[in-house]
C-alpha positions as CSV (number, residue, x, y, z in Angstrom):
1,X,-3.2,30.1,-9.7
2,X,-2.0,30.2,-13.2
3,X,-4.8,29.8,-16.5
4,X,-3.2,26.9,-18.5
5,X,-3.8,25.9,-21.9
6,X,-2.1,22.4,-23.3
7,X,-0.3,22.6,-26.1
8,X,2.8,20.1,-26.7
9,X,5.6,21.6,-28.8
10,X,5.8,19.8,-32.0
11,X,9.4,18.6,-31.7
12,X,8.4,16.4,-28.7
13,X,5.8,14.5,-31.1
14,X,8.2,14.1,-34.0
15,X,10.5,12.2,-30.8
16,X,7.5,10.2,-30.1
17,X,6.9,9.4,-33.4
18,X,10.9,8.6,-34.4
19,X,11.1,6.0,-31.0
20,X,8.3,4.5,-31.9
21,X,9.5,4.1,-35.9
22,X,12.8,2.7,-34.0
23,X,11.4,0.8,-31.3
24,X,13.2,-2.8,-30.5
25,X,10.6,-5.6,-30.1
26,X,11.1,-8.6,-28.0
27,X,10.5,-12.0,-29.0
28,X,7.4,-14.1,-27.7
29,X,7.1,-17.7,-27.2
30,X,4.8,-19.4,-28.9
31,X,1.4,-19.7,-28.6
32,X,1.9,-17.6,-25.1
33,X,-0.8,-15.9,-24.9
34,X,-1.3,-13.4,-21.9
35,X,0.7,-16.1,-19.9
36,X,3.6,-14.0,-19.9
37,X,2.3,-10.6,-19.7
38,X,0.7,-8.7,-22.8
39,X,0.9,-9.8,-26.1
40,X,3.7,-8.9,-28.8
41,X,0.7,-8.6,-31.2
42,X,-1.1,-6.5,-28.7
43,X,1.2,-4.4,-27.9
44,X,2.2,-3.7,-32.0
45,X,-1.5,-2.8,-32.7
46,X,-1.2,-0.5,-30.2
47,X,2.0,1.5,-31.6
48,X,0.9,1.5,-34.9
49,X,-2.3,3.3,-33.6
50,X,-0.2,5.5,-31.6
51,X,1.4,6.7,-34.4
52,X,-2.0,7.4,-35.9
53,X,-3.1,9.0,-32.5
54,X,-4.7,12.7,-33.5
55,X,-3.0,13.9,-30.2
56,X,-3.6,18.0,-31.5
57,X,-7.3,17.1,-31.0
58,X,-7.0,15.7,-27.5
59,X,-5.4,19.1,-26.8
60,X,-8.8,21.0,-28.5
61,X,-10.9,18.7,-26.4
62,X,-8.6,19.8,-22.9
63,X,-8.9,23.1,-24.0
64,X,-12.5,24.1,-24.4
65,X,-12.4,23.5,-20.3
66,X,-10.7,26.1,-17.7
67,X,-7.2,24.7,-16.4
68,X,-5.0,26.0,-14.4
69,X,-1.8,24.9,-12.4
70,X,-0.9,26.1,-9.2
71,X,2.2,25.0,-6.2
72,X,0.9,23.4,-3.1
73,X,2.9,22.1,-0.4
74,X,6.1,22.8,-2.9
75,X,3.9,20.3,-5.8
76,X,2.8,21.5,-9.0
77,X,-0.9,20.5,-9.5
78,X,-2.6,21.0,-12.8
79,X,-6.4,20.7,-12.7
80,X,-10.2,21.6,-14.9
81,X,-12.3,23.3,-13.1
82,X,-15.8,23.9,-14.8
83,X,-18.0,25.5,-13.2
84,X,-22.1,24.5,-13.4
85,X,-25.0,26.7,-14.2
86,X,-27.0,25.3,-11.7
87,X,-27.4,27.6,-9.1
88,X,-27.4,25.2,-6.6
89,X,-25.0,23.0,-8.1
90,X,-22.7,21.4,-5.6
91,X,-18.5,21.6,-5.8
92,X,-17.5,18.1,-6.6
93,X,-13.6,16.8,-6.7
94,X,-12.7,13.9,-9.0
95,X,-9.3,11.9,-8.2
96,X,-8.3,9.3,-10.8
97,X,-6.0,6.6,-10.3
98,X,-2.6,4.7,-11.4
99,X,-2.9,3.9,-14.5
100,X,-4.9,6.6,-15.2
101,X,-5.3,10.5,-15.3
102,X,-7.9,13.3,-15.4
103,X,-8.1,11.8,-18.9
104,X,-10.6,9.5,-17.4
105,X,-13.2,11.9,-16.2
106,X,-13.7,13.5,-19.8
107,X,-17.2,11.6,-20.6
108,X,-18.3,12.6,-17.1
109,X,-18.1,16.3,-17.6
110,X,-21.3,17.0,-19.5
111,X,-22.9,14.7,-17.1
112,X,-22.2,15.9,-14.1
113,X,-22.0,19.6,-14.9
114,X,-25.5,19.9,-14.9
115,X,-25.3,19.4,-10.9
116,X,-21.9,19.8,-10.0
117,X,-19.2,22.6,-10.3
118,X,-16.5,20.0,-11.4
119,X,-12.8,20.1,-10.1
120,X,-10.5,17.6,-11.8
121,X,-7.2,17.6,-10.4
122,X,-4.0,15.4,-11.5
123,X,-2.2,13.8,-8.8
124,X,1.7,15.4,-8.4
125,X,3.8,13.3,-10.1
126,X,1.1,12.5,-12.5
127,X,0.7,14.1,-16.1
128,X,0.7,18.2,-16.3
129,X,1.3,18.4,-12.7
130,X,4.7,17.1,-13.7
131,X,7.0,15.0,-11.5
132,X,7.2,15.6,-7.5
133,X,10.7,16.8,-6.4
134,X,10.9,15.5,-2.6
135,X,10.1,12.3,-1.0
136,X,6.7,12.1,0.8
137,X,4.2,12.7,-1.8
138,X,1.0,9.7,-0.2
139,X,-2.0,9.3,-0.9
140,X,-2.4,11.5,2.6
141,X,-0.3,14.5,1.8
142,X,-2.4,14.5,-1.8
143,X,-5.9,14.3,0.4
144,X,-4.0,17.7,2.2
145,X,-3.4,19.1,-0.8
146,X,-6.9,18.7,-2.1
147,X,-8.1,20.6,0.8
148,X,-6.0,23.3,0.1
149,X,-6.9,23.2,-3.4
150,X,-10.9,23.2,-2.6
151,X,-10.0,26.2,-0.1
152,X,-8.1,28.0,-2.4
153,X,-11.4,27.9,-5.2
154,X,-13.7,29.3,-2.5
155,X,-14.9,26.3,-1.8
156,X,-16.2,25.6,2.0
157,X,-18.5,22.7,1.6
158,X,-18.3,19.8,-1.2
159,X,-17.9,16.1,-2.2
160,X,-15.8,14.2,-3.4
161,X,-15.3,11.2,-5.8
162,X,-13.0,8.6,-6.8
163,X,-11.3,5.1,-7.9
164,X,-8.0,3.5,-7.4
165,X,-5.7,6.4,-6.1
166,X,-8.8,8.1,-6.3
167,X,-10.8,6.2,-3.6
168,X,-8.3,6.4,-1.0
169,X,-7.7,10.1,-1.6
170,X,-11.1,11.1,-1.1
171,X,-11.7,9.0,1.8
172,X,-8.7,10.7,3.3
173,X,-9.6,14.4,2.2
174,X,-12.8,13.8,4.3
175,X,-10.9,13.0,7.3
176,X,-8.5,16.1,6.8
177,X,-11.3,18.7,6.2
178,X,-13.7,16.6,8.2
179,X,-16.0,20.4,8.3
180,X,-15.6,20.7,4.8
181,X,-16.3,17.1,3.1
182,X,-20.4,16.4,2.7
183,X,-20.1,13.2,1.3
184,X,-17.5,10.7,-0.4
185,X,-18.6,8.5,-3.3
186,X,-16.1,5.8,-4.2
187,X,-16.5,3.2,-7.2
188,X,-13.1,0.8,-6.1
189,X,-13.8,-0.1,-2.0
190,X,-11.2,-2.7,-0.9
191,X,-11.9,-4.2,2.4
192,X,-10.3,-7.5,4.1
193,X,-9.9,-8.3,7.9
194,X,-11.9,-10.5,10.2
195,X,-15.9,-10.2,10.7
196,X,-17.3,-12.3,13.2
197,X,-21.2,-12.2,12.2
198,X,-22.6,-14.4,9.5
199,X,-21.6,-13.9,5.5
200,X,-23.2,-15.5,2.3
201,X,-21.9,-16.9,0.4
202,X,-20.9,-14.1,-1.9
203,X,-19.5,-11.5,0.8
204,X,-17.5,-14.7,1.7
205,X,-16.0,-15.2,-2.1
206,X,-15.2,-11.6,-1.8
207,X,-13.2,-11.7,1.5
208,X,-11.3,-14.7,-0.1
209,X,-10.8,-12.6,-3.1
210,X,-9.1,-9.3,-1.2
211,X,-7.5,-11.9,1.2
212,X,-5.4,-14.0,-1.4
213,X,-4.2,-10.0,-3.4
214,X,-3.2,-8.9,-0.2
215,X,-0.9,-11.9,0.3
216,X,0.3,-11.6,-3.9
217,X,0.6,-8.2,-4.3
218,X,0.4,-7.5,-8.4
219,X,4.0,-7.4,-9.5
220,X,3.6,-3.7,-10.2
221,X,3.0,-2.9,-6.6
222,X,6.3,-4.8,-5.3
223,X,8.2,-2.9,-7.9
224,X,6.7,0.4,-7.5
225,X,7.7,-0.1,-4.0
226,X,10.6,-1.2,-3.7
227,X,12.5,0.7,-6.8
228,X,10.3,2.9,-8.4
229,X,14.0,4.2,-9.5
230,X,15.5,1.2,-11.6
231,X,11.8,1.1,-14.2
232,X,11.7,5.2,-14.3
233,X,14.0,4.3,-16.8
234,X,12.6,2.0,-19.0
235,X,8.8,4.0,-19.1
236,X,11.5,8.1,-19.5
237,X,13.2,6.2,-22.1
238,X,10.6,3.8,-24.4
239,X,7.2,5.2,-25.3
240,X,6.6,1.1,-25.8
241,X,7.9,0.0,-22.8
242,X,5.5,2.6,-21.3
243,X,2.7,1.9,-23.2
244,X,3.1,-2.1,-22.7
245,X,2.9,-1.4,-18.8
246,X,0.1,0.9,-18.8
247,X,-1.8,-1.0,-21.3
248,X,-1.4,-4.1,-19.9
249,X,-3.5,-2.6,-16.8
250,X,-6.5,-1.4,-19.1
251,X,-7.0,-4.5,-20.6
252,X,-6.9,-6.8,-17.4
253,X,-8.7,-4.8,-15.5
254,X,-11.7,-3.7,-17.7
255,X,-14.6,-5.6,-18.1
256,X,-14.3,-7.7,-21.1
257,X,-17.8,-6.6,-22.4
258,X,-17.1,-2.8,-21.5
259,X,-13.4,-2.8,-22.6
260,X,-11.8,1.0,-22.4
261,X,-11.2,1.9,-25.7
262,X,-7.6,1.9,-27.8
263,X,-7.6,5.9,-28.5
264,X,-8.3,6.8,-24.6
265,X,-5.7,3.9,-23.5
266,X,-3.5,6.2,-26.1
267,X,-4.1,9.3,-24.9
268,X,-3.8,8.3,-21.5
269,X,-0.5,7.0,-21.9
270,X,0.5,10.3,-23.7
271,X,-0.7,12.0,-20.6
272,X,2.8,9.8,-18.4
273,X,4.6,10.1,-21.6
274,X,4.9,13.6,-23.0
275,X,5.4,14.5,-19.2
276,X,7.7,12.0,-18.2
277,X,5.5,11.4,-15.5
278,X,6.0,6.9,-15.6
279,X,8.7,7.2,-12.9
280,X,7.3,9.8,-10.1
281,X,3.7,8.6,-10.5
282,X,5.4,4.8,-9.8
283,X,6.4,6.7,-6.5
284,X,3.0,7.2,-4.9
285,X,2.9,3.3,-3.9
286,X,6.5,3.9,-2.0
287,X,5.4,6.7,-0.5
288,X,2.0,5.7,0.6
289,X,2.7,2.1,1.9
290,X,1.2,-1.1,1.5
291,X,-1.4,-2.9,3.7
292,X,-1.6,0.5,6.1
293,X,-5.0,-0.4,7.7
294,X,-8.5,0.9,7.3
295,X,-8.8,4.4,5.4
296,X,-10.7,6.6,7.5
297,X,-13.4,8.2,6.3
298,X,-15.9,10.7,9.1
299,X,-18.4,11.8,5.8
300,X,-21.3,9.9,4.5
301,X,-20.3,7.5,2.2
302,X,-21.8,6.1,-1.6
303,X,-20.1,3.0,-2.9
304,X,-21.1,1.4,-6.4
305,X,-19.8,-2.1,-7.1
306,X,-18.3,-2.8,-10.5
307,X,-19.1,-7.0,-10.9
308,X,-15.4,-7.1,-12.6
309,X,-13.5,-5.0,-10.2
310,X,-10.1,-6.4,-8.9
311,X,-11.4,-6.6,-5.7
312,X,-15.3,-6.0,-4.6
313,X,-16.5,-4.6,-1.4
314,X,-17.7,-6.5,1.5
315,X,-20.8,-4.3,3.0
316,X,-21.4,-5.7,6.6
317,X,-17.3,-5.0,7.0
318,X,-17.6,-1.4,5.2
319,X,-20.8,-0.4,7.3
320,X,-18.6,-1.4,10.5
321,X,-16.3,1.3,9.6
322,X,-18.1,3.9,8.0
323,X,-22.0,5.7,7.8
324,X,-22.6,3.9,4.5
325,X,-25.7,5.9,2.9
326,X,-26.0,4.3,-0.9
327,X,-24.7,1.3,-1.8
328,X,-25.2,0.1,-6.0
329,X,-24.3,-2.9,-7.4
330,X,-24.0,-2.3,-11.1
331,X,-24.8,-4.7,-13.6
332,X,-21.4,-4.3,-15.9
333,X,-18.2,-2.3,-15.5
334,X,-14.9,-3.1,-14.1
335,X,-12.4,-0.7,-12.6
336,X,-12.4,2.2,-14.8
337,X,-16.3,2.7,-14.4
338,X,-15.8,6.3,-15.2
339,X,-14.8,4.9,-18.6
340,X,-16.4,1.9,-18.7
341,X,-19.8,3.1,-17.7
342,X,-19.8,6.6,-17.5
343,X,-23.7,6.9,-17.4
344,X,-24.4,4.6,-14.8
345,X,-21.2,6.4,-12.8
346,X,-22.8,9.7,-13.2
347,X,-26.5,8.9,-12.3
348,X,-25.0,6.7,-9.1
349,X,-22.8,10.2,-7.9
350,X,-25.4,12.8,-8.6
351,X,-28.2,10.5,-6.7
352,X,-25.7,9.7,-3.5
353,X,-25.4,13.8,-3.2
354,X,-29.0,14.1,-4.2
355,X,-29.6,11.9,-1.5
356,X,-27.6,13.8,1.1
357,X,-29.7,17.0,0.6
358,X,-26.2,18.6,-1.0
359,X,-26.4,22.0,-1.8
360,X,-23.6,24.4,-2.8
């Protein structure tokens, strides 16, 4: 393991900055609207903050942690690991999702280091861990990889924690070191099938809900995987065509009265763009499938429910599958809840391991 300290050379900002001076904006018919995807107006807000974006101070904030990059399984993986001064504080992994990064976790650090020894990997092919360079790179190879991450730390017993990506990662990394995994807290739970008890009226609304996005995939997920290739591109070549994409996400997807801010939707993007991490990250969806079945998952199990999720969890069909031992339904949030709702997020994780008797 390498220590690793960010620092972007200065030349690749002025590039930024230059494209986005330069950049070639569409038209927009009138009075569109989201109808059409995001916004011109939208969208030139955001560029004109981007230009504005005090990206050297992102660096400072990334920098007072530990990181570190080392190869596993042929992968670069750059991660934080902080470590708690709780002497029984319990090792804790964090996986983010698509379209985010370990950029997501930063308002959950203080909170949870008071219980947690913190390890904050990004996903290969995402941001500092750079793009992957062979096919194969799922959502089950990164659950491996995690394991020989946690291994490699000294770690023999720990959670885990996640949303988007980051759900079905850590419900895999449980069934890979099924010895090592105490627990699995999850805040983005999709579940669809057949149940053949009885289901009010809201678990029903909720089945409908998965049922009718499994059948119209978002247009994102069809092209991430079926050419992940052809829009690499677009996001290697245009900071705004990556930004529009990504951005489009956080906005949709966020509850509209806990709405992820413009400078974290910026220097979240940086994170795929300074990288040139739009096209390999796009890959995880090829590589992982779509509609593969139930995730398994052998650990106890904490889900919270965020009311403006793009799905929401159905309990009777998640306690079928899996040893469900905290369930919250919070009262705002959508699916970013570690940046939506960070303190709700944090008291839900450190009472599920609480709950589970978790000690280092």
């Amino acid at each position: 393991m390498n220590e690793f300290t960010m620092h972007v050379p200065q030349a690749d900002l002025d590039d930024l900055h230059d494209r986005l001076a330069r950049t070639r904006w569409p038209d927009e018919l009138p009075d569109a609207g989201w109808d059409y995807g995001i916004p011109l107006d939208r969208v030139r807000r955001l560029a004109d903050a981007w230009q504005k974006l005090d990206w050297r101070a992102h660096e400072a904030r990334l920098n007072a942690y530990p990181q570190f990059t080392t190869e596993i399984d042929g992968a670069t993986v750059w991660f934080l690991h902080i470590r708690s001064t709780a002497p029984d504080a319990v090792p804790l992994i964090l996986t983010h999702g698509w379209p985010g990064s370990p950029v997501e976790f930063l308002d959950l650090i203080p909170l949870l280091t008071p219980h947690f020894h913190l390890v904050i990997p990004a996903i290969p092919g995402f941001s500092f861990s750079g793009p992957t360079r062979e096919r194969g790179w799922g959502q089950q190879r990164v659950a491996a990889a995690w394991a020989t991450l946690m291994a490699g730390l000294g770690y023999d017993k720990y959670g885990a924690q996640g949303g988007d990506w980051g759900s079905g990662i850590s419900r895999l990394l449980a069934a890979a070191a099924p010895g090592h995994v105490i627990g699995v807290h999850v805040n983005f739970m999709p579940t669809g099938g057949t149940y053949d008890g009885p289901l009010g009226p809201q678990d029903q609304e909720r089945l409908a809900r998965t049922a009718k996005l499994a059948a119209n995939r978002h247009p994102h997920q069809i092209l991430f995987a079926a050419a992940p290739q052809t829009i690499a591109y677009a996001f290697t070549d245009s900071p705004v065509g990556q930004l529009a994409f990504l951005a489009e996400k956080f906005t949709q997807w966020a509850d509209p009265t806990t709405p992820v801010p413009d400078d974290v939707v910026l220097t979240d993007v940086m994170h795929y763009w300074i990288t040139r991490t739009g096209g390999s990250s796009s890959r995880l969806v090829r590589e992982s499938g779509l509609g593969g079945g139930p995730i398994p998952c052998p650990a106890p199990l904490g889900v919270a429910v965020l009311p403006r999720d793009i799905v929401l969890p159905v309990r009777p069909l998640v306690d079928l599958r899996h040893d469900v031992r905290r369930w919250t339904e919070f009262p705002a949030g959508g699916h970013f809840a570690a940046l939506e709702v960070p303190d709700l997020l944090a008291a839900d994780i450190t009472a599920f391991f609480g709950s589970l008797g978790a000690r280092a």
